[in-house]
SETOR-419316 format. One line per field, with one value per residue (C-alpha): residue number from 1; residue in three letters; chain; x, y, z. Coordinates in nm, 4 decimals. Example, Ala and Ser with C-alpha at 12.3 -4.5 7.8 and 13.67 -1.06 7.14 Angstrom:
residues 2
seq c(1/2)
type c(ALA/SER)
mol c(A/A)
xx c(1.2300/1.3670)
yy c(-0.4500/-0.1060)
zz c(0.7800/0.7140)
//
This chain:
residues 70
seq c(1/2/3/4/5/6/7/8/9/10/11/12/13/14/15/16/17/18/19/20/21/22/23/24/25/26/27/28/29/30/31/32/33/34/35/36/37/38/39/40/41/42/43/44/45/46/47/48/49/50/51/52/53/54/55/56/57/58/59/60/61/62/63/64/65/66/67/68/69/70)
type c(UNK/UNK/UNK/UNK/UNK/UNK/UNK/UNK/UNK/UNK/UNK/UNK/UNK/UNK/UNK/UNK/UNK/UNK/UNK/UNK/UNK/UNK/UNK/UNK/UNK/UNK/UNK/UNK/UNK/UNK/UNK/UNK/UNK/UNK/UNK/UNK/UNK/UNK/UNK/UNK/UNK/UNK/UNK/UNK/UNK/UNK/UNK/UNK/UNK/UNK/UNK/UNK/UNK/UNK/UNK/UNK/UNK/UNK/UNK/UNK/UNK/UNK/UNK/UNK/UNK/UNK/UNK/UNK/UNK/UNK)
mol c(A/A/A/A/A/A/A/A/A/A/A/A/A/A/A/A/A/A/A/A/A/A/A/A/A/A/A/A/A/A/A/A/A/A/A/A/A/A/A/A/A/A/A/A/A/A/A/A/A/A/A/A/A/A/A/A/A/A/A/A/A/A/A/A/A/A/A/A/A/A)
xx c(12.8723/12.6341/12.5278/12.4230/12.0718/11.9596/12.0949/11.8278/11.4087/11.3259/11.2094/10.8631/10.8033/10.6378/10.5472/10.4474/10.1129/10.0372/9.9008/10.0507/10.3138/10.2498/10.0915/10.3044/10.1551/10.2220/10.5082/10.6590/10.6165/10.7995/11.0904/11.1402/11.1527/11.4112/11.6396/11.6299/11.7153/11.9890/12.1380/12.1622/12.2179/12.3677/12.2046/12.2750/12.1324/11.8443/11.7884/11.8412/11.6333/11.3283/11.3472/11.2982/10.9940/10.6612/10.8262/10.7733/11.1602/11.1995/11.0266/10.6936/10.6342/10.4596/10.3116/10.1736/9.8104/9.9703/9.7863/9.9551/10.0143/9.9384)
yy c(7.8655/7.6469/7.6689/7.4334/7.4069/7.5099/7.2429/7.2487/7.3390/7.6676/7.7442/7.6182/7.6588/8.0099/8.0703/8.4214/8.4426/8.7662/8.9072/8.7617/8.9825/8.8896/8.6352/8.3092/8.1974/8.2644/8.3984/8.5674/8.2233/8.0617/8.3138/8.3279/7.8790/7.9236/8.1889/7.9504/7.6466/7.8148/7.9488/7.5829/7.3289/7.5615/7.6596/7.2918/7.0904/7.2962/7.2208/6.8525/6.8595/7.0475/6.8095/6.5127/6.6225/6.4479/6.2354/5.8590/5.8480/6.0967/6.1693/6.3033/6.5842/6.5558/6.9016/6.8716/6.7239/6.5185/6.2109/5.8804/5.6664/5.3076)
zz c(18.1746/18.3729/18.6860/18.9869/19.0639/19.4046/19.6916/19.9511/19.9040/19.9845/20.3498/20.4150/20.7949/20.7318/20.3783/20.3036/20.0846/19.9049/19.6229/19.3099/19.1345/18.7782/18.6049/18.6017/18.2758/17.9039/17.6985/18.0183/18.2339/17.8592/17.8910/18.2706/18.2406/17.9577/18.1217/18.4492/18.2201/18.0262/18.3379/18.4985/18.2265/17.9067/17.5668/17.3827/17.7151/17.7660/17.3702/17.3841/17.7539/17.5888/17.2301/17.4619/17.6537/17.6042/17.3415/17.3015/17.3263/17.5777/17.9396/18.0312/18.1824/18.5206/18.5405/18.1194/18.0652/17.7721/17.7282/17.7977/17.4511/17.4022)
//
């Protein structure tokens, strides 16, 4: 079962920098995106979501460095 994405942005009136954890890139950064997705929109949106991306039918991505088309 789905769930509902966060309502509100998370505080940002103090952040708290530190060291970074992890890396946030690569198959981890893959697996931690689709676990998120599946958790919010279901196996078959997530699917249908991630088919569309960068697609001349579909949406672009705004964080992807996929060239615009003609």
């Amino acid at each position: 079962m789905a769930t509902k994405p966060p309502a509100s942005d998370p505080a940002q009136d103090a952040p708290r920098v530190t060291a970074p954890q992890h890396a946030a890139a690569g198959l981890p950064a893959v697996g931690h995106s689709l676990r998120i997705a599946q958790r919010q929109m279901g196996v078959r949106r997530t699917a249908l979501t991630l088919l569309r991306v960068n697609q001349k039918d579909g949406f672009d991505c705004p964080g992807c460095a996929w060239p615009e088309g003609d």
